[in-house]
C-alpha positions as CSV (number, residue, x, y, z in Angstrom):
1,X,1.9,5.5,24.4
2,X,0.0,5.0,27.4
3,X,0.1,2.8,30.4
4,X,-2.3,-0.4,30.2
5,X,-4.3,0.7,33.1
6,X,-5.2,3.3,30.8
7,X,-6.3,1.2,27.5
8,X,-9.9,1.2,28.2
9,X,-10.8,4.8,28.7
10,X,-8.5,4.8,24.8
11,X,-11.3,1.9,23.8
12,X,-14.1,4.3,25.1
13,X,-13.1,7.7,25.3
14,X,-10.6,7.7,23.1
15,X,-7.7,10.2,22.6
16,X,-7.8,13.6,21.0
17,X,-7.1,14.2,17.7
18,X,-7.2,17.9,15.3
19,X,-8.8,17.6,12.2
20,X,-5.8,19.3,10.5
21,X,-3.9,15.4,11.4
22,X,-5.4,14.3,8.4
23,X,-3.5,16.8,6.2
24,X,-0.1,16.6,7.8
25,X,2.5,16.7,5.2
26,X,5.7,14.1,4.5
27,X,8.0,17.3,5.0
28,X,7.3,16.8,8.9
29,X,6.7,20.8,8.8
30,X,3.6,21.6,6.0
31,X,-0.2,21.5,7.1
32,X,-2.2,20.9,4.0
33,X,-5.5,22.8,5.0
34,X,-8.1,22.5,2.4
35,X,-11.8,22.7,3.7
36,X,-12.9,23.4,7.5
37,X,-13.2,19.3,7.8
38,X,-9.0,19.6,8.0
39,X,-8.6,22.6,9.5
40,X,-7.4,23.9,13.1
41,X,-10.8,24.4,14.5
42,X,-13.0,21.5,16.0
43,X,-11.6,18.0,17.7
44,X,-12.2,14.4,16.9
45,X,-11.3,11.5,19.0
46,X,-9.0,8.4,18.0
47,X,-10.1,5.3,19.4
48,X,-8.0,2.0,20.3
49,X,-9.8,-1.4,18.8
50,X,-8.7,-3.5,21.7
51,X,-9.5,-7.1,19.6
52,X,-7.0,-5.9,16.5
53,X,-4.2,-5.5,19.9
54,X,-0.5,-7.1,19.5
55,X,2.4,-7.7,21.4
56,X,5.9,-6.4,20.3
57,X,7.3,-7.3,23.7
58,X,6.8,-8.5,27.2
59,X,6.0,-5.0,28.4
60,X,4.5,-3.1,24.9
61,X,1.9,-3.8,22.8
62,X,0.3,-1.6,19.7
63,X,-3.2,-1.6,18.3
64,X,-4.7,0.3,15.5
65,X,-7.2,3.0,16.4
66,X,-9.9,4.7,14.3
67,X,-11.2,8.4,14.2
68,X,-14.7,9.2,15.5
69,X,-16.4,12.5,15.7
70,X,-17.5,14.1,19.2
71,X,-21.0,13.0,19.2
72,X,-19.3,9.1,18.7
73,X,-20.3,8.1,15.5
74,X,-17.2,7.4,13.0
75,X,-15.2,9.8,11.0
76,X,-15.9,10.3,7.0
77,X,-12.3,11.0,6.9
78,X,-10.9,7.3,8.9
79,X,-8.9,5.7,6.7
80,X,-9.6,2.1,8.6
81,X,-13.4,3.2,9.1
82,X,-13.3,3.8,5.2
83,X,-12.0,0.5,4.4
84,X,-14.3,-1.4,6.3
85,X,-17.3,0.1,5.0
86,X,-15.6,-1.1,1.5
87,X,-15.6,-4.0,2.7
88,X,-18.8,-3.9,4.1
89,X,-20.0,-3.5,0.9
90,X,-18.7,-5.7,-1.2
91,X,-20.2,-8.4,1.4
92,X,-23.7,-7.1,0.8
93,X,-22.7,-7.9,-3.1
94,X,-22.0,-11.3,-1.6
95,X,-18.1,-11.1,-2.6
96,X,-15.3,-11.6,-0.2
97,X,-11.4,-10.7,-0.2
98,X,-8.6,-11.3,1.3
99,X,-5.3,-9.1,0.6
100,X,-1.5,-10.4,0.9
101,X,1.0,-7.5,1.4
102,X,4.7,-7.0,0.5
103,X,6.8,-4.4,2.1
104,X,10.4,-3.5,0.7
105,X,12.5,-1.5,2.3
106,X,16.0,-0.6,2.3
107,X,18.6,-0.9,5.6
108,X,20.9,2.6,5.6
109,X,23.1,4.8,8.3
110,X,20.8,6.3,11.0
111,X,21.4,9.7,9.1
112,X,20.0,8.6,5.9
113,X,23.5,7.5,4.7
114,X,24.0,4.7,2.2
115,X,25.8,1.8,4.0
116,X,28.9,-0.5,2.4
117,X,27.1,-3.4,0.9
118,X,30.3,-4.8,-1.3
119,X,29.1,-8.4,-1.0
120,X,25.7,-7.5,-1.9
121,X,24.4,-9.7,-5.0
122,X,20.5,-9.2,-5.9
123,X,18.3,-11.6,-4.7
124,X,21.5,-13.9,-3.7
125,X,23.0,-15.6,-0.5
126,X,26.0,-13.2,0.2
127,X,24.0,-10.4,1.2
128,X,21.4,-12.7,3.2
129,X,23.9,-13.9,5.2
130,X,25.9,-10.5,5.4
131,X,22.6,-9.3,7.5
132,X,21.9,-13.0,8.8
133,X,21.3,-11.3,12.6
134,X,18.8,-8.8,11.4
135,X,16.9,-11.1,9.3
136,X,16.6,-13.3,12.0
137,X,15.8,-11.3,14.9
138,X,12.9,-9.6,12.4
139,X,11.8,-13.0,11.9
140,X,11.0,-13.9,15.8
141,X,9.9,-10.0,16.5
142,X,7.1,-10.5,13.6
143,X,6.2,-13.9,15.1
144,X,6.0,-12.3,18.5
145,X,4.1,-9.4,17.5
146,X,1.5,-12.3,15.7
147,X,2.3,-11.2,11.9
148,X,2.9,-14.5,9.8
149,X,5.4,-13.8,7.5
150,X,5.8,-16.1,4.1
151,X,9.3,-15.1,3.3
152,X,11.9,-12.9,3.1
153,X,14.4,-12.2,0.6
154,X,17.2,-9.7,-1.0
155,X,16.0,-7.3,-3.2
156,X,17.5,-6.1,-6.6
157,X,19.0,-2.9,-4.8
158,X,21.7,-2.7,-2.3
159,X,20.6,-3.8,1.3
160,X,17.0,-4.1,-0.4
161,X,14.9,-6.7,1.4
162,X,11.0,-7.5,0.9
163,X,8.6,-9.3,3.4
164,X,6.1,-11.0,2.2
165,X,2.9,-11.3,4.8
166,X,0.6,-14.1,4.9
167,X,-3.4,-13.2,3.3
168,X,-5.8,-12.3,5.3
169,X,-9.2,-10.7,5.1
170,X,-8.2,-7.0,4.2
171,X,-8.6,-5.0,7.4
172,X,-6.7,-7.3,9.5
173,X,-4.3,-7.7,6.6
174,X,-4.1,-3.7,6.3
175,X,-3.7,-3.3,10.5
176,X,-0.7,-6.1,9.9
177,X,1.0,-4.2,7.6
178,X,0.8,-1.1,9.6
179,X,2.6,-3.1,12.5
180,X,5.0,-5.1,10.5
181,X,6.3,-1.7,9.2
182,X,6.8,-0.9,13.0
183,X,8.4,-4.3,13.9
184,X,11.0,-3.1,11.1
185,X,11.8,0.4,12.4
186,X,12.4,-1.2,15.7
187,X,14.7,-4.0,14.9
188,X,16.7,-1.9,12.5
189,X,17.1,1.1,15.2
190,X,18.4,-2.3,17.4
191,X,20.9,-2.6,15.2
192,X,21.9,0.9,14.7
193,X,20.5,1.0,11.1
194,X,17.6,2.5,9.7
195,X,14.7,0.9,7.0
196,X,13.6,3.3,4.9
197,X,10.4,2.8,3.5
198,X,10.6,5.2,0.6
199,X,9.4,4.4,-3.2
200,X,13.2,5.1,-4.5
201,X,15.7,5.7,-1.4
202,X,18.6,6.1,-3.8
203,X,17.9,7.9,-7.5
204,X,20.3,5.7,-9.5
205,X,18.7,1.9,-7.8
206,X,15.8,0.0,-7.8
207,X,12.5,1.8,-5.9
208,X,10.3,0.2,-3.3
209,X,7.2,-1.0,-3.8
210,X,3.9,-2.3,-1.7
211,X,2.2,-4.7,-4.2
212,X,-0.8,-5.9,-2.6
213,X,-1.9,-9.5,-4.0
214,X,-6.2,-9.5,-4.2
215,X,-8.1,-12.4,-4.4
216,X,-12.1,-12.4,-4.6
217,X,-14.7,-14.9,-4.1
218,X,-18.6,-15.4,-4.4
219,X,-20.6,-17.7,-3.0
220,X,-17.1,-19.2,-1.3
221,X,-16.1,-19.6,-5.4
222,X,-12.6,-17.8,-6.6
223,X,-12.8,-15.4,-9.3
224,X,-9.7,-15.2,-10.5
225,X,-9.5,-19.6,-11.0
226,X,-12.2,-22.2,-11.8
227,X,-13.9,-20.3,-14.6
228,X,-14.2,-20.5,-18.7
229,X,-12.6,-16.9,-19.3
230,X,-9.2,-15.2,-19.8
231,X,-6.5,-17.0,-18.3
232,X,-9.0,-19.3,-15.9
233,X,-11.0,-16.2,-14.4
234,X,-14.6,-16.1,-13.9
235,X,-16.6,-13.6,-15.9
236,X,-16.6,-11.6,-12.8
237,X,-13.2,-12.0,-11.9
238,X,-12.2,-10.8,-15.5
239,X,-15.1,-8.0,-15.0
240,X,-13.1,-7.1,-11.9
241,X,-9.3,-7.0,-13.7
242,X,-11.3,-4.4,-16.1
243,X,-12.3,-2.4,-13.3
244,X,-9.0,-1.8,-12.0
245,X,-7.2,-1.1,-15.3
246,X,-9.7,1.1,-16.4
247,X,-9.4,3.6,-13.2
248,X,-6.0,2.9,-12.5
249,X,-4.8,6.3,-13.7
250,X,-7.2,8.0,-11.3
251,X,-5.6,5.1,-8.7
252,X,-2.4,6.6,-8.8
253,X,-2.9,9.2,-6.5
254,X,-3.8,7.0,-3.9
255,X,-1.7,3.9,-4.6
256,X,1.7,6.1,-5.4
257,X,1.2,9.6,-5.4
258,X,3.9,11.1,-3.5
259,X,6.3,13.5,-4.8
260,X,9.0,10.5,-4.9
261,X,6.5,8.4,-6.4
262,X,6.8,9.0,-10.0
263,X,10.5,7.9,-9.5
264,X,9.8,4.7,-9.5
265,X,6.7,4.8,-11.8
266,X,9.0,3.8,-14.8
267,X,9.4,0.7,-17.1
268,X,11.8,-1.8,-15.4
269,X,11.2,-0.9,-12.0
270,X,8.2,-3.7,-11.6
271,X,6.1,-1.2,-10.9
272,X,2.8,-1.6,-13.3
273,X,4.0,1.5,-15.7
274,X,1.5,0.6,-18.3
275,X,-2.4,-0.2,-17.1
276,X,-2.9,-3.9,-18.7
277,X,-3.1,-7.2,-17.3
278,X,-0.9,-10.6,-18.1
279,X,-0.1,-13.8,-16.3
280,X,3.3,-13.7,-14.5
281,X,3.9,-10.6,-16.4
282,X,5.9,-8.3,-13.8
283,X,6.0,-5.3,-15.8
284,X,1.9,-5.5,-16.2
285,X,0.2,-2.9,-13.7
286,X,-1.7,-6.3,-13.2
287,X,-0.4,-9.6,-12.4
288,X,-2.5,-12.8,-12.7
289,X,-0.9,-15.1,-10.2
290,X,-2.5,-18.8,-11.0
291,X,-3.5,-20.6,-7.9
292,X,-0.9,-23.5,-8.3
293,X,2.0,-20.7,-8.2
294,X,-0.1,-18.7,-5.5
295,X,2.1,-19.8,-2.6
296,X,0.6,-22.8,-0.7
297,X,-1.8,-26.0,-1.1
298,X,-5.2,-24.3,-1.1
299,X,-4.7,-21.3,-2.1
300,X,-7.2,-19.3,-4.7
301,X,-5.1,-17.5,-8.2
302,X,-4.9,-14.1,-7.3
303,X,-4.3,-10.5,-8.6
304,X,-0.7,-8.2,-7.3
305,X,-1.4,-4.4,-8.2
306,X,1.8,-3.7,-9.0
307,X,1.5,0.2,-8.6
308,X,1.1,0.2,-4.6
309,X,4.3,1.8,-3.3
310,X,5.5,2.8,0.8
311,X,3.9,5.9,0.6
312,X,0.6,4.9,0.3
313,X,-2.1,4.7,3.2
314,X,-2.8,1.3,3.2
315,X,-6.2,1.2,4.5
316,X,-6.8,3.7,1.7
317,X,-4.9,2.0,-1.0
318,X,-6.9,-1.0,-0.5
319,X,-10.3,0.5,-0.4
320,X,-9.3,1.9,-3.3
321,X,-8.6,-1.3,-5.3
322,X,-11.3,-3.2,-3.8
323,X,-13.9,-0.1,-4.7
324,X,-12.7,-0.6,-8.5
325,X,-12.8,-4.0,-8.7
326,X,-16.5,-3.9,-7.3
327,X,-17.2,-1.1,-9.7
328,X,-15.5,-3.5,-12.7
329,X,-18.1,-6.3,-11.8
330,X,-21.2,-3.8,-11.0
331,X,-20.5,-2.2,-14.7
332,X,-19.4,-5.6,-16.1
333,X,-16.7,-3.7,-17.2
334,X,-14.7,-5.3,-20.7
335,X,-11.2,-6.9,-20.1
336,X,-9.0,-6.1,-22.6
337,X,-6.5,-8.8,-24.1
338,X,-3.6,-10.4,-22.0
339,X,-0.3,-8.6,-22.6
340,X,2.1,-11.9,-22.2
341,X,5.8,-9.7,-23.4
342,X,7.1,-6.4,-21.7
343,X,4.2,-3.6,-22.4
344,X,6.8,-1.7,-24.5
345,X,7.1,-4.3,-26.7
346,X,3.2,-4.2,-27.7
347,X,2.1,-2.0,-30.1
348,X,0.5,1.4,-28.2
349,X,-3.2,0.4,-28.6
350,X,-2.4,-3.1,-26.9
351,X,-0.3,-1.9,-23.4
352,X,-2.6,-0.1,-22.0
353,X,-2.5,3.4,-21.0
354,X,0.7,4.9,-19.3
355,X,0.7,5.5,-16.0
356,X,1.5,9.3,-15.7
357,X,5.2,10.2,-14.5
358,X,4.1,13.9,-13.5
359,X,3.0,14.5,-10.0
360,X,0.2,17.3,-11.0
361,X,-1.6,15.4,-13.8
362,X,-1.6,12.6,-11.0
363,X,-3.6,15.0,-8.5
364,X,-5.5,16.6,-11.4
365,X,-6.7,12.9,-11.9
366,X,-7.4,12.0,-8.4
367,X,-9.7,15.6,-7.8
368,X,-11.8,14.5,-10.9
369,X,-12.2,11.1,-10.5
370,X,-15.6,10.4,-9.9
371,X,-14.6,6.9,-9.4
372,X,-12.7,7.4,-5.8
373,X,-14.9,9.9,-4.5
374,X,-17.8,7.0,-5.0
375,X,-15.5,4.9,-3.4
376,X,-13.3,7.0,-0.8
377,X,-15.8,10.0,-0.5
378,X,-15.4,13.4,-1.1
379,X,-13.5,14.4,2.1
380,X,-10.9,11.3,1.8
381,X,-10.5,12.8,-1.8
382,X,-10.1,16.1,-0.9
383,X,-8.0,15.9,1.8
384,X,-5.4,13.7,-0.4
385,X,-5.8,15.8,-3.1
386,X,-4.5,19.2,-0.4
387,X,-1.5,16.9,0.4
388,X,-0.2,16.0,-2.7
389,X,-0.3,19.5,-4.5
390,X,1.4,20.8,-1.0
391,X,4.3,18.5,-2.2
392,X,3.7,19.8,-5.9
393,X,3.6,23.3,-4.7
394,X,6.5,23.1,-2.3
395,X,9.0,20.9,-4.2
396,X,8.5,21.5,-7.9
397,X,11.0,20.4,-10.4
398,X,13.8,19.4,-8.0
399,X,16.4,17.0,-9.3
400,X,15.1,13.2,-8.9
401,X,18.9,12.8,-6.6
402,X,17.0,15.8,-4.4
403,X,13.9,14.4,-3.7
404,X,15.0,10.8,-3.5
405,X,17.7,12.2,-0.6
406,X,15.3,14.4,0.9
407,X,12.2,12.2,1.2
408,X,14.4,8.8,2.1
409,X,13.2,8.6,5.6
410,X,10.3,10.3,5.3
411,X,8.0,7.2,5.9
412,X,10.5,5.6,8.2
413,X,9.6,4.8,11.7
């Protein structure tokens, strides 16, 4: 936090930063070192991106910054850098996206505490209108701060609510994300609760998730609508369904690979369990959603990655998805049949591959994934790869009521 006076030498100059800040860990005490590019030696500087700049109040504002080396030219390790030079790319292959985000999060005591919900009914009025005030003053905040919001609703767990952000192309959609989680944190602290932002806050309810809703075009054409293949798709938009499937279990790491993660990485938590594709199907790791159900006159069919959770970097978890999909079309990569019935109810050659439940064959996928480190690059990679077996390493086998206590605020702001 600085004063504004001071925003341009953070546009220019920018603000110190250790390598060893790309390796923090979520136990707020663990440093995951891995290679001299995260260790304690050497400096890099953080700089503000005045443009991507929003207001929370009459007297704050908060923009996203990027990390640059000394000598000024980006960071191989920047998260946002990374993403845009996804995106980059998939413009020089003439494709566009544009990304919608959902966050759900759950309200509890500033200690961590479960609150009293008694009048809480999923997805119903009672517990709407038990929280009307928050609701509404996170509403106008998210306005203010320039987020469009689509909805928000009651989730299946107690004091479970999800915001749904309008699309938009997928850095700015990424940066909005990152501030709508902060609009949360503040209104909740206003009214003496906390959101936490965890992929399963409570062992024995429903997890979290950050399903991220893709769509792609060519030429200005949709891929996922308007074409003679599966379900309406384009043969590059089925090409790019492919892609993702077939690296989704490398994915994981980066799209829910947190020590809480494989909590909620289970059949009947919505979460994509099993790596195949079906319209409206909400236990698919992909979900085709047609363009007339999309959400608004004009709007192109899209895909939601179910898998995404709270503990994901978005600006990571995106490139990710966007890299596969590119990879999908570049390889013209075979889509596999629709799965229209819960995955479990397909014989085992026809759901897909299951998504792994066990933290360390996650990270064992992620370091060998040749995939991701074409996409990410091999310090991203291997500076992911440091934190999650830190979290293997230093919480191994704990009870799932342990880790889901112990983690709950972890991502909390």
């Amino acid at each position: 936090m600085v004063p504004g006076g001071r925003a341009e030498a953070f546009a220019s100059a920018g603000l110190g930063a250790g390598p060893s800040w790309h390796a923090f860990a979520i136990d707020a005490t663990g440093v995951a070192f891995s290679t001299s590019s995260t260790g304690v030696v050497g400096d890099q500087r953080l700089r503000i991106v005045p443009d991507a700049r929003a207001r929370l109040d009459h007297d704050l504002s908060w923009t996203p910054a990027e990390f640059h080396e000394l000598t000024g030219e980006p960071s191989s390790l920047c998260p946002r850098g990374t993403l845009r030079r996804v995106v980059a790319e998939l413009a020089a292959d003439d494709l566009e996206a544009s990304v919608g985000h959902e966050i759900e999060f759950v309200l509890v005591a500033p200690d961590g505490a479960a609150l009293p919900a008694h009048d809480w009914t999923p997805y119903g009025a009672a517990g709407l209108l038990g929280q009307e005030d928050f609701v509404r003053d996170l509403i106008v905040d998210l306005g203010t701060a320039g987020v469009e919001v689509e909805q928000v609703h009651p989730e299946h767990a107690r004091l479970q609510f999800e915001v749904s952000l309008a699309p938009a192309d997928p850095v700015t959609a990424a940066d909005r994300l990152v501030l709508a989680r902060i609009v949360i944190g503040r209104v909740a602290r206003r009214h003496g609760v906390r959101a936490a932002l965890s992929p399963k806050p409570f062992a024995d309810e429903a997890g979290c998730g950050a399903h991220q809703h893709i769509s792609l075009r060519r030429g200005g054409a949709p891929l996922f609508s308007d074409g003679s293949g599966a379900a309406g798709m384009t043969a590059d938009g089925e090409h790019a369904v492919a892609g993702i499937l077939e690296a989704l279990p490398e994915l994981q790491g980066v799209l829910c690979g947190s020590v809480v993660s494989c909590l909620r990485t289970r059949r009947g938590q919505w979460a994509g369990a099993y790596a195949c594709w079906g319209v409206e199907n909400r236990e698919a790791a992909v979900r085709l959603v047609r363009a007339e159900t999309a959400g608004g006159a004009g709007r192109d069919a899209n895909i939601e990655v179910k898998a995404v959770d709270p503990s994901a970097n978005v600006y990571l978890a995106t490139a990710a998805v966007l890299g596969a999909a590119a990879r999908g079309i570049a390889r013209r990569a075979e889509l596999p049949p629709e799965v229209a019935v819960d995955p479990v109810e397909c014989p085992p050659e026809r759901r897909g591959a299951r998504l792994a439940s066990d933290q360390r064959t996650i990270v064992d996928r992620l370091d060998s994934s040749e995939a991701l480190r074409e996409i990410l690059g091999d310090e991203i990679v291997d500076a992911v790869v440091a934190v999650r077996r830190y979290e293997v390493t230093r919480f191994p086998d704990h009870t799932p009521e342990f880790i889901a206590e112990r983690f709950r605020l972890a991502w909390t702001v």
